[in-house]
C-alpha positions as CSV (number, residue, x, y, z in Angstrom):
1,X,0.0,0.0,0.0
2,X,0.9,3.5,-0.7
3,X,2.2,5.7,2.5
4,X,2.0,8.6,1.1
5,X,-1.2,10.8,-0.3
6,X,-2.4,13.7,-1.8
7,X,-4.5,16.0,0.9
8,X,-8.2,16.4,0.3
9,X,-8.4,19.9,-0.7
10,X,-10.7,20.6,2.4
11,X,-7.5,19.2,4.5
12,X,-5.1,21.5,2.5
13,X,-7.6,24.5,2.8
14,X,-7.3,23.7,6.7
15,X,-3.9,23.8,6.9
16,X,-3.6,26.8,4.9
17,X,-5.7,28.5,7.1
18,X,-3.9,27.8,10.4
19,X,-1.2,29.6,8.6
20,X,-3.0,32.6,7.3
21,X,-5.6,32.7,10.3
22,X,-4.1,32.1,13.6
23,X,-7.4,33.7,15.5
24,X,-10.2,36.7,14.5
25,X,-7.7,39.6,14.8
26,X,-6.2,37.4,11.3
27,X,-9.6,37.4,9.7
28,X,-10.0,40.9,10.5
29,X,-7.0,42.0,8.6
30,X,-7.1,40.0,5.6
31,X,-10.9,41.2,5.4
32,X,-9.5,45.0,5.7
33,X,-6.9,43.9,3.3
34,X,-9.1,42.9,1.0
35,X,-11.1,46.0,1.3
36,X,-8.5,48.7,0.9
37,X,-7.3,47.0,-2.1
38,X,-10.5,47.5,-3.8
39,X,-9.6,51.3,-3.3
40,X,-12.2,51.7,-0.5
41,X,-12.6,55.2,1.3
42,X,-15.2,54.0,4.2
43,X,-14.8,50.6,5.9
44,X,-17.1,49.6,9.1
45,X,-16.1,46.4,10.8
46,X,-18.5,44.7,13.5
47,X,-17.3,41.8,15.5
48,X,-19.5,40.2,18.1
49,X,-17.2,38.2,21.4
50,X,-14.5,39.2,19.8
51,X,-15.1,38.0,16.8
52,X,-15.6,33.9,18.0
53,X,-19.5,34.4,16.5
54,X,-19.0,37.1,14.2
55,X,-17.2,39.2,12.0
56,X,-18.2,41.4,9.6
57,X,-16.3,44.0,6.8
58,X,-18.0,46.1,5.0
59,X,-16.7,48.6,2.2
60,X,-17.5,51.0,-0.5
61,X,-14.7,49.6,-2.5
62,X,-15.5,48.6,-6.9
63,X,-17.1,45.8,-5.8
64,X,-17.3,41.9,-7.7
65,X,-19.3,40.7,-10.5
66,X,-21.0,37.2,-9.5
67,X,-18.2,35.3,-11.2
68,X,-15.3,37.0,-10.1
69,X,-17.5,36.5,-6.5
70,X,-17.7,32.8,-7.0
71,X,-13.9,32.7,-8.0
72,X,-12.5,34.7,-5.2
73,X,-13.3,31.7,-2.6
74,X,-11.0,29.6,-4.5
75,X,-7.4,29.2,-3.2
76,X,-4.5,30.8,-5.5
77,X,-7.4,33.1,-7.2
78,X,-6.3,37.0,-7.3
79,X,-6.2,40.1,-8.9
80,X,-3.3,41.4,-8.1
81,X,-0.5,39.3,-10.3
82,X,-0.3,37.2,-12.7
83,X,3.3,36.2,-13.4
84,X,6.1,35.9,-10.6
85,X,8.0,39.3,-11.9
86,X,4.8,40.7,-10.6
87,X,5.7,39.8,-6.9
88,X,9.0,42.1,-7.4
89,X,7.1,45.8,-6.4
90,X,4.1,44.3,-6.0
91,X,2.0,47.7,-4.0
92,X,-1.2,45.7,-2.9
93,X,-1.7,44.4,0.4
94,X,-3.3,40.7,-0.7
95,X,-1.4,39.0,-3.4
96,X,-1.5,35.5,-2.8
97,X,-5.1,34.4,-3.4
98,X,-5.2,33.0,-0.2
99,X,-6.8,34.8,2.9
100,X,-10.8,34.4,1.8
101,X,-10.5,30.8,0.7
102,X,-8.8,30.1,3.9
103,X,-11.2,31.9,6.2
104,X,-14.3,30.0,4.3
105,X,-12.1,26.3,4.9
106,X,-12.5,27.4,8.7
107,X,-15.8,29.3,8.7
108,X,-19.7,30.2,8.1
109,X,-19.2,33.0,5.2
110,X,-21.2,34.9,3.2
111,X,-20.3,37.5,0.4
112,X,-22.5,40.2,-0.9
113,X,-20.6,42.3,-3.5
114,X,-21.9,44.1,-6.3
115,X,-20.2,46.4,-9.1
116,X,-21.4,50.2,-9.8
117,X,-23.1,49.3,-12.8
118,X,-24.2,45.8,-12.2
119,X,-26.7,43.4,-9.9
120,X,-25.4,42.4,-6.4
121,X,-24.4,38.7,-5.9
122,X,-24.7,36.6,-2.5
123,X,-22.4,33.6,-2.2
124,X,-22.8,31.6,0.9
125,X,-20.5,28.5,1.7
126,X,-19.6,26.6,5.2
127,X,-16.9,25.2,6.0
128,X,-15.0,25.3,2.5
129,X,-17.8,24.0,1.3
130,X,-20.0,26.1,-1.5
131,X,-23.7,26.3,-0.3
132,X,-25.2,29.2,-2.6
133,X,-25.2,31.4,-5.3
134,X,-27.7,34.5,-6.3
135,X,-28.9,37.6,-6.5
136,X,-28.9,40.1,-4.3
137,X,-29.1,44.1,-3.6
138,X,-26.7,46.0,-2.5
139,X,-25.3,49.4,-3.4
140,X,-21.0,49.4,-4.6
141,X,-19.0,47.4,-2.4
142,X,-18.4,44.5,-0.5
143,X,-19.9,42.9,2.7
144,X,-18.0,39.4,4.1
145,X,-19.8,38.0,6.9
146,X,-17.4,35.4,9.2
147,X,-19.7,33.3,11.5
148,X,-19.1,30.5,13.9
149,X,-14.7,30.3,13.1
150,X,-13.3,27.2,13.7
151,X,-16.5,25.9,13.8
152,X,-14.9,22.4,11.9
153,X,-11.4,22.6,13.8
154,X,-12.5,22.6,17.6
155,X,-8.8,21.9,18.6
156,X,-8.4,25.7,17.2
157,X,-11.5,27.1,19.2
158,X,-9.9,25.6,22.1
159,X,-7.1,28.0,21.9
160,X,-8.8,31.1,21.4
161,X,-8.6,33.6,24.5
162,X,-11.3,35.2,26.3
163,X,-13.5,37.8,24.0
164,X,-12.3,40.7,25.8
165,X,-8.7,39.4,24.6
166,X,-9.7,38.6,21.0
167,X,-11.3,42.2,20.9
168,X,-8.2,44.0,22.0
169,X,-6.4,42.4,19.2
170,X,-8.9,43.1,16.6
171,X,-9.0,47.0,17.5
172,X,-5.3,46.6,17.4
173,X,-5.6,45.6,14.4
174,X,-7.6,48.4,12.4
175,X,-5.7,51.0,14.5
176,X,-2.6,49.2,12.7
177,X,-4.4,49.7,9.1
178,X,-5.7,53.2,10.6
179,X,-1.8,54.7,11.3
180,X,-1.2,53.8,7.8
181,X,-4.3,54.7,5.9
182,X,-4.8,57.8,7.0
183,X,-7.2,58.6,3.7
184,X,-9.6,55.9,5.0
185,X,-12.5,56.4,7.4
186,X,-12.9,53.4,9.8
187,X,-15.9,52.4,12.3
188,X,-15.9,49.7,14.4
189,X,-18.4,48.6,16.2
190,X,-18.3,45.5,18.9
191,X,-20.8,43.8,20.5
192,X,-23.2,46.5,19.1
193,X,-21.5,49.2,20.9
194,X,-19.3,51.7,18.7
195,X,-15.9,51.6,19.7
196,X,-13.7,53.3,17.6
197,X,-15.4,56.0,14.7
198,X,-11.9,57.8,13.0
199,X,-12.3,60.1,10.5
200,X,-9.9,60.5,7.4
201,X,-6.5,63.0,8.7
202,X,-4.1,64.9,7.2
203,X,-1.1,63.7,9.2
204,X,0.0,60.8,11.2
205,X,0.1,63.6,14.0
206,X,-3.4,63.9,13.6
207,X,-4.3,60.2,13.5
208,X,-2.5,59.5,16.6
209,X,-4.5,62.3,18.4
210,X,-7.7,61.0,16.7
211,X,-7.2,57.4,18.3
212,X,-5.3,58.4,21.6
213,X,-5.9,61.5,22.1
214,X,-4.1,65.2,21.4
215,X,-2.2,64.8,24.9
216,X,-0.8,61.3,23.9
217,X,0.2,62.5,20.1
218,X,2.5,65.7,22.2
219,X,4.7,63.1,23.6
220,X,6.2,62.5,20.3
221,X,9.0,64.4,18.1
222,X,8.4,64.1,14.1
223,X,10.8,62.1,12.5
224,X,11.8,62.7,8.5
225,X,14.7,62.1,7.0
226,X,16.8,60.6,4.0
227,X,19.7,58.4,3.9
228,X,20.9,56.8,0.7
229,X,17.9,55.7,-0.9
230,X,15.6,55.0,2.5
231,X,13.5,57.7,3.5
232,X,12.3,57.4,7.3
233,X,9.4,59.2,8.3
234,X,7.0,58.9,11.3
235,X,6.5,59.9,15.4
236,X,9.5,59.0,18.4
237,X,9.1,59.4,21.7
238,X,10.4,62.2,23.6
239,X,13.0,60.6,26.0
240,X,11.6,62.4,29.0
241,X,8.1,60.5,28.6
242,X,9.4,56.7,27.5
243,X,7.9,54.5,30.1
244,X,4.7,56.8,31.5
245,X,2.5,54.5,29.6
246,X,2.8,51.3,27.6
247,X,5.2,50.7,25.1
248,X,3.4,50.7,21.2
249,X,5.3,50.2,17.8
250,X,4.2,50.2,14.6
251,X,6.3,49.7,11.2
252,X,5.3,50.0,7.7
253,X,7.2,49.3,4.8
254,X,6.1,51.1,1.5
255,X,2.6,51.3,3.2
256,X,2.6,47.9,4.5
257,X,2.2,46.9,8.2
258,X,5.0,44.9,9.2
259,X,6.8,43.5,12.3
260,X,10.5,43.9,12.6
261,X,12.7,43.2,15.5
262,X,15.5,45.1,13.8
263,X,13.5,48.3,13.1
264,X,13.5,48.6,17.1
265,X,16.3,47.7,17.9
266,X,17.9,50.7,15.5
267,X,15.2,53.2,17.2
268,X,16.2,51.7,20.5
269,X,20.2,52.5,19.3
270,X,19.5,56.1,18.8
271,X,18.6,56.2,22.0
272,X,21.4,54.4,23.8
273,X,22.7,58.0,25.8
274,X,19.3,59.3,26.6
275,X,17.4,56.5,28.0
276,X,18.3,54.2,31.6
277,X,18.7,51.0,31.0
278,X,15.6,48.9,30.4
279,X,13.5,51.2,29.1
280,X,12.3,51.2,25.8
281,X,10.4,53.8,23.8
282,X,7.4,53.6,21.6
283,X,7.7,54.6,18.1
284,X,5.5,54.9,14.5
285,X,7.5,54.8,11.7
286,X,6.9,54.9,8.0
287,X,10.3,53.7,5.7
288,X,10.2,54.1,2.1
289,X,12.5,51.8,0.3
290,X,13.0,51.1,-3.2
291,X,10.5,48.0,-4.4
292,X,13.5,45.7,-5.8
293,X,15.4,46.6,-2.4
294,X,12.7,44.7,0.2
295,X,10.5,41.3,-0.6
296,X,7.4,41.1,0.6
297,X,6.6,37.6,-0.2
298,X,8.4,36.1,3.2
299,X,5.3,35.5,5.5
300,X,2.1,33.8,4.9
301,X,0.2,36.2,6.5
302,X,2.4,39.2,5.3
303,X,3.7,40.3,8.2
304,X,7.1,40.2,7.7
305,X,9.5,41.7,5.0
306,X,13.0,40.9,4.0
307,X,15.4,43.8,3.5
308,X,18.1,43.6,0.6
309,X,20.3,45.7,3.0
310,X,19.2,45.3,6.7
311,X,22.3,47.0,7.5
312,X,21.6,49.6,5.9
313,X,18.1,50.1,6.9
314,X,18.4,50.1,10.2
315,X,21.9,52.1,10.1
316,X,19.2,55.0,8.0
317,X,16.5,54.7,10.9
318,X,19.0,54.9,13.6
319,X,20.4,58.3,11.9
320,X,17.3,60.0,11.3
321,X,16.1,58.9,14.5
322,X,19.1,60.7,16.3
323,X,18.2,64.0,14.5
324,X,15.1,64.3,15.2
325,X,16.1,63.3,18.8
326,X,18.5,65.7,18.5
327,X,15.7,69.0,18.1
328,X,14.8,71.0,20.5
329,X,11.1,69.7,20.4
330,X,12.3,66.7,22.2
331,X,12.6,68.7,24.9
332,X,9.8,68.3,27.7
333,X,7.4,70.9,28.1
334,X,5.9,71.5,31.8
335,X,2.3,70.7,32.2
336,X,1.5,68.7,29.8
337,X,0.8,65.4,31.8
338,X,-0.2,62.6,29.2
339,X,-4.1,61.0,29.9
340,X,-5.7,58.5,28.1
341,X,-9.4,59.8,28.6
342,X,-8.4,63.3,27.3
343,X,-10.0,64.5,24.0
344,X,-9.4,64.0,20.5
345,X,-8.4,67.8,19.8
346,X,-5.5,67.9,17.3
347,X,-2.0,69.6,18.7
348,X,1.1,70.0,17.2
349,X,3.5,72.0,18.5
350,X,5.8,74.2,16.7
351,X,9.3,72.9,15.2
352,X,12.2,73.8,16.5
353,X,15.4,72.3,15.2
354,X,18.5,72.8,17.3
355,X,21.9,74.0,15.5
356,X,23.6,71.9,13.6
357,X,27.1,70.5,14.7
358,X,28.4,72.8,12.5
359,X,27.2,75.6,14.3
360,X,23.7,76.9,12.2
361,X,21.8,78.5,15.3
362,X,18.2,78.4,15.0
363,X,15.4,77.3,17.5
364,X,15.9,78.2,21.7
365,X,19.1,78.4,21.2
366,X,19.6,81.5,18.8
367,X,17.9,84.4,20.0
368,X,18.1,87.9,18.2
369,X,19.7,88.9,21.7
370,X,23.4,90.5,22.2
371,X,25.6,88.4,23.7
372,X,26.7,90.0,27.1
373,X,30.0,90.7,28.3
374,X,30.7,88.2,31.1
375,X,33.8,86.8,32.8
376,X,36.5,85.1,30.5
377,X,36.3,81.3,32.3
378,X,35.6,78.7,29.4
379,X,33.4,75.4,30.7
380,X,34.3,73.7,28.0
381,X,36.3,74.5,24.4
382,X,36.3,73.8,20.9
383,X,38.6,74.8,17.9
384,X,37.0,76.3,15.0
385,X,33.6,76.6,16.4
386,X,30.9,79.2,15.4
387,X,29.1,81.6,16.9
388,X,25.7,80.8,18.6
389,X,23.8,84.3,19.9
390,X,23.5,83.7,23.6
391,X,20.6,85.1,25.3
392,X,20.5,86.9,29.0
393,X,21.5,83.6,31.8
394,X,20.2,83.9,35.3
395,X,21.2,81.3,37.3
396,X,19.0,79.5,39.8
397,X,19.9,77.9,43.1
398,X,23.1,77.2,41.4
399,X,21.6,74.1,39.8
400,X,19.4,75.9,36.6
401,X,20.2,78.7,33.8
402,X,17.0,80.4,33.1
403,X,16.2,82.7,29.9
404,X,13.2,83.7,28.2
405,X,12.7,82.7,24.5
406,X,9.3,83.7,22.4
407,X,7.5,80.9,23.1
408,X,8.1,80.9,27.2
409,X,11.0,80.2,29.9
410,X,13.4,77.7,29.1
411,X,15.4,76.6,32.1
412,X,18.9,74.3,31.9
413,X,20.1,71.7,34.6
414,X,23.7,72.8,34.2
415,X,25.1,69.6,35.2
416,X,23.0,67.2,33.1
417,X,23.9,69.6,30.3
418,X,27.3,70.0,31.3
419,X,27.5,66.0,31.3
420,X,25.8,65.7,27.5
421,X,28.6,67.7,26.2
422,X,31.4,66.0,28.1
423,X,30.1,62.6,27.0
424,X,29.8,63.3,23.5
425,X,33.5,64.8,23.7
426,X,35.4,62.2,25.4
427,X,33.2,59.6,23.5
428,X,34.5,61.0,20.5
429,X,38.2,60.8,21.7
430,X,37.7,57.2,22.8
431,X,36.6,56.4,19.3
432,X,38.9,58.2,17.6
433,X,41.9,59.6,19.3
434,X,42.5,61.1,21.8
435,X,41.7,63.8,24.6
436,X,44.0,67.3,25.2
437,X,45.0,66.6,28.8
438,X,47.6,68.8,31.1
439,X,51.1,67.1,32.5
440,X,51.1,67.3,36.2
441,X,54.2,69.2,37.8
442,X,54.7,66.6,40.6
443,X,53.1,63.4,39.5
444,X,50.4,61.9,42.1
445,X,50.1,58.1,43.2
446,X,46.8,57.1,43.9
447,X,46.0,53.5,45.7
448,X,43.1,51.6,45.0
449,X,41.0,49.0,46.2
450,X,41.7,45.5,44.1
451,X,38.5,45.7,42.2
452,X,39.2,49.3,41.1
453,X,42.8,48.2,40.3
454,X,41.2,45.4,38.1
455,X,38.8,48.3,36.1
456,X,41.9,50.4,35.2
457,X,43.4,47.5,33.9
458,X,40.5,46.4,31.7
459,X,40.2,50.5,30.8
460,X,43.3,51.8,30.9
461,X,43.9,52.5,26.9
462,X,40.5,54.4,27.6
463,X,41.3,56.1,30.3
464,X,44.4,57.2,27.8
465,X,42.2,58.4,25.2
466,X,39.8,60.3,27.9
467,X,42.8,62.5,28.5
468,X,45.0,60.4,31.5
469,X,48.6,59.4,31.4
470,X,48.6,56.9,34.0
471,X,51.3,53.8,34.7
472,X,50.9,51.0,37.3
473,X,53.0,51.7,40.3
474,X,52.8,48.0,41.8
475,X,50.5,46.4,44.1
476,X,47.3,48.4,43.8
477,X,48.9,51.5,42.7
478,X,48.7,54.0,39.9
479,X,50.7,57.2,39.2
480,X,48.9,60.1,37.6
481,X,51.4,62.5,34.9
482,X,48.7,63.9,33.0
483,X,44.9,64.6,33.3
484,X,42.0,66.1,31.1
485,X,41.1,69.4,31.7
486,X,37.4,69.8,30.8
487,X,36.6,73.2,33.0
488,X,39.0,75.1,35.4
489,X,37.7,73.7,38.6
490,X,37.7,70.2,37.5
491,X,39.1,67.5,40.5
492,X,40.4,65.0,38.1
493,X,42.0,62.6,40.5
494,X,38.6,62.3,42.0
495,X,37.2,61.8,39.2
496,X,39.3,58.9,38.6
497,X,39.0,57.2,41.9
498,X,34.9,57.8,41.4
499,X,34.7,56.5,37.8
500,X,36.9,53.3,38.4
501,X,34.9,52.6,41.4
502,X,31.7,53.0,39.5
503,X,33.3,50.7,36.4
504,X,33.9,47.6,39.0
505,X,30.5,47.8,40.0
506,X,29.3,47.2,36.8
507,X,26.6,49.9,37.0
508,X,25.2,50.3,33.4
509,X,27.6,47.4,32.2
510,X,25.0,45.4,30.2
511,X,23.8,48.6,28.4
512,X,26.2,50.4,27.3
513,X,29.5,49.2,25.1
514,X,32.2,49.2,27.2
515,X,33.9,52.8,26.0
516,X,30.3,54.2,25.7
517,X,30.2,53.5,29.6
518,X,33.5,54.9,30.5
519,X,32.6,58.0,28.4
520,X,29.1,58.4,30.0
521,X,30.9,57.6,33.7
522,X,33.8,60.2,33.2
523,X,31.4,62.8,31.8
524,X,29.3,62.5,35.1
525,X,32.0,62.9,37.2
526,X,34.0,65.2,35.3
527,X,30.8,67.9,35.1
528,X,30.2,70.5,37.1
529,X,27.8,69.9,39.7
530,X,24.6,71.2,40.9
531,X,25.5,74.1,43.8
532,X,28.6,75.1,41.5
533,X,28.1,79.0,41.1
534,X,29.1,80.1,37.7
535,X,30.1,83.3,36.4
536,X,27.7,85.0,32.9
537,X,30.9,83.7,30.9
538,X,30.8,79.9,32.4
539,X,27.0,80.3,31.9
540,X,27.1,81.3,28.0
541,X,30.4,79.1,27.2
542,X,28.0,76.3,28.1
543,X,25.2,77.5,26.4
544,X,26.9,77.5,23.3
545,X,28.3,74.0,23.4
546,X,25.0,72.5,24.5
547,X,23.7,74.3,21.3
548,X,26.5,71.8,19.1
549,X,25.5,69.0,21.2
550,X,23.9,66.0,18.9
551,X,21.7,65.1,21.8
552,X,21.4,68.2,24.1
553,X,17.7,67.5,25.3
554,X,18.9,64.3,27.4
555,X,21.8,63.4,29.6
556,X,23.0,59.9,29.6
557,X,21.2,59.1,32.2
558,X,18.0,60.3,30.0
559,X,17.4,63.0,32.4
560,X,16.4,66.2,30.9
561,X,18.9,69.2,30.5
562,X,16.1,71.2,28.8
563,X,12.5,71.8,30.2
564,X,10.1,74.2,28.2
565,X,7.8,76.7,30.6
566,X,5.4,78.1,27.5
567,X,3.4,81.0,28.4
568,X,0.0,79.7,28.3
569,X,1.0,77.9,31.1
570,X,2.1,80.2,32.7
571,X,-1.1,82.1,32.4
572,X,-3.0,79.0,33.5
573,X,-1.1,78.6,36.8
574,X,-1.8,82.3,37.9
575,X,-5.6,81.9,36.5
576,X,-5.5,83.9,33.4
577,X,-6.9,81.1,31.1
């Protein structure tokens, strides 16, 4: 006897289907799919317990003659190709001809459809099975009604979840399509209770306020940028709100929902300095690639792509990301305290780029102000370096440097700005060279615990590159002949013993690469601290290289150096709105 068989095309339509529809949420999005494909501007979806007893699409796209209605239950049946050159660039969500023939193998389903100009058709099957054809009215557009799923395959209704947990991943799942179509308008309805109504929007911006509300979209920075041929577009998180509320990223690639682990881990890069460890930030972005650069045809249910150069995608995301991480708009503003039950008003704050490392002053940090005449005592130093217009300082408690700028106060934590700049110096000498440092008259001997002794010794061609010239004495020893000098009243010996004793306890260890922590562990200690009184020339010498900074909104500990006061709230706090 023969062991092995062709399937019964019900079998194969079965096992097709646990590829393509793993639960409703699936059903949901081939069915929207399906629906924006036919160019539909208005889709409703109703689901009833989460879609175990019923699902239902509805759209005003060109509709199906009664053949072509009849034909699109059949596996390997589409519109969209023909030939396999058609999969390279292929723009349409569906392609493969398999989502409705699968959800019918699985399901009760019934199709109405019908054409502008032609007589609606009902096709009713169960099963996989064909149970009906006829006539039907029904104005342009297409209805597919999903009753009873995995009414034949009770070992898959056994894994469903609760309804309320099939639900949350439905409405997940058209606020997925939603962030991408932005030119659709999408109802949902479940259980007979509307749930989500959004209307078409002009901007992503305006979406996420529409679904989340304004408050929610203001915790984000606008991303757009090109490099090479990848354009990245979209909304970050500012670092001063990651992990106020939970964690949501979307992707889509050439207007296709995806999931990619790489995508977040190059967001999550850009924000290696600005974040503590552990915490992650939520992002939506939109990457435009060239067609014959990503293949879509990798995952049954299209949720995955395949870049040609995943190197250089995510090395594009990660550098836009950084910029617009960079602007002054990812700066915190006071007040604004994110809620999820607050309205669906549209907000989008102003723009305001921060200079350039090459010195172009624009946003709160160039001000059509004079710069003072202050005391002559540098902070920090640069060769070659611009001008940036420095406004009138005030210092606070000797911790903040206050100013006013056209949209409200803007107040500076000297040391976590102090620290941004010092981290991105002596990261730059650790990676590249190294640090000016000044030779000691009488060199110093410093003794050290063992486990500090054992961090030099992992460190010590960093430590070299930081700006120390430093040889082991013996023992547990170290003599000191040269040190950085980042600012006049810098202790640099205790800044050593502080920064090798923070380096054997491994704080920050599995976070950082290893230079990236010394950098980041120097810079704290090295900066000038909160109490330090500083003269209107220490004040504007570190205004100016904050303004070069590539991060300057964030130390590395993803404190803020910047926090925005605007005026109208201001005039809220003393009742005058």
């Amino acid at each position: 006897m023969p062991r092995i068989a062709v399937l019964a095309s019900t079998v194969a339509d079965q096992i097709a289907a646990g590829e393509v529809v793993e639960r409703p949420a699936s059903a949901v999005k081939e069915l929207v799919e399906n629906a924006l494909d036919a160019g539909a501007t208005d889709i409703e979806v109703d689901v009833e317990e989460g879609g175990r007893t019923l699902i239902r699409v509805s759209d005003d796209g060109i509709g199906m003659d009664a053949g072509d209605a009849v034909l699109a239950l059949s596996r390997h049946a589409t519109s969209k190709i023909v030939q396999a050159s058609d999969l390279v660039g292929v723009s349409s969500y569906g392609f493969r001809g398999e989502a409705l023939p699968a959800i019918a193998s699985v399901a009760r389903l019934e199709l109405l459809t019908a054409t502008a100009d032609g007589e609606g058709t009902r096709v009713r099957s169960s099963g996989g099975t064909l149970d009906g054809v006829d006539g039907a009215a029904r104005r342009r557009g297409t209805t597919v009604s999903v009753s009873q799923l995995f009414c034949n395959t009770p070992a898959r209704q056994k894994f469903l979840r609760s309804a309320r947990s099939e639900w949350r991943a439905i409405a997940d799942t058209v606020v997925t399509m939603a962030l991408t179509r932005r030119d659709v308008r999408f109802r949902v309805r479940s259980d007979g209770r509307e749930a989500l109504v959004l209307a078409p929007a002009p901007s992503l911006r305006a979406r996420v306020s529409g679904i989340w509300g304004a408050p929610y979209a203001d915790r984000f920075v606008d991303v757009d940028g090109v490099l090479g041929p990848i354009r990245v577009q979209g909304l970050v998180e500012r670092p001063a709100d990651v992990g106020m509320a939970s964690r949501r990223t979307f992707v889509s690639v050439n207007g296709r929902p995806v999931r990619d682990q790489g995508v977040a881990r190059a967001v999550e890069s850009a924000y290696k300095s600005t974040l503590p460890g552990g915490m992650r930030p939520s992002f939506i972005l939109e990457l435009t690639i060239p067609v014959d650069e990503v293949d879509v045809n990798v995952h049954p249910a299209k949720a995955e792509v395949r870049f040609h150069n995943r190197w250089g995608t995510e090395r594009a995301i990660a550098h836009v990301v950084q910029r617009a991480l960079g602007t002054e708009d990812a700066a915190p503003w006071v007040g604004r305290a994110w809620s999820p039950g607050q309205g669906n008003g549209i907000s989008q704050p102003a723009s305001l780029p921060l200079p350039s490392r090459s010195g172009a002053a624009e946003g709160l940090f160039a001000l059509p102000t004079e710069t003072p005449e202050g005391e002559d005592a540098p902070i920090v130093t640069g060769p070659g370096e611009l001008p940036v217009e420095v406004p009138d300082l005030v210092q606070l408690r000797r911790t903040w440097m206050l100013y006013e700028h056209e949209e409200g106060v803007i107040l500076i934590d000297q040391h976590s700005a102090h620290e941004r700049i010092l981290y991105e110096k002596f990261l730059a000498a650790v990676d590249g060279g190294a640090s000016p440092s000044q030779r000691l008259l009488f060199p110093e001997t410093v003794h050290l615990a063992p486990e500090d002794a054992d961090a030099f010794e992992a460190n010590a061609d960093l430590f070299r590159r930081v700006g120390y010239e430093i040889e082991s004495f013996g023992g547990h020893s170290l003599i000191v002949h040269a040190v950085p000098v980042p600012h006049p009243r810098f202790d640099a010996l205790r800044c050593l013993r502080e920064s090798l004793a923070a380096l054997s306890g491994g704080r920050e260890a599995a976070t950082h690469a290893r230079h990236e922590h010394l950098a980041a562990t120097v810079a704290c200690k090295a900066a000038i601290k909160a109490g330090d009184a500083l003269s209107q020339g220490e004040m504007q010498a570190l205004f100016r290289a904050l303004a070069r900074a590539t991060l300057p909104a964030h130390d590395v500990h993803g404190r803020a150096t910047i926090v925005r006061l605007s005026w109208d709230e201001l005039e809220r706090r003393f009742g005058r709105r």
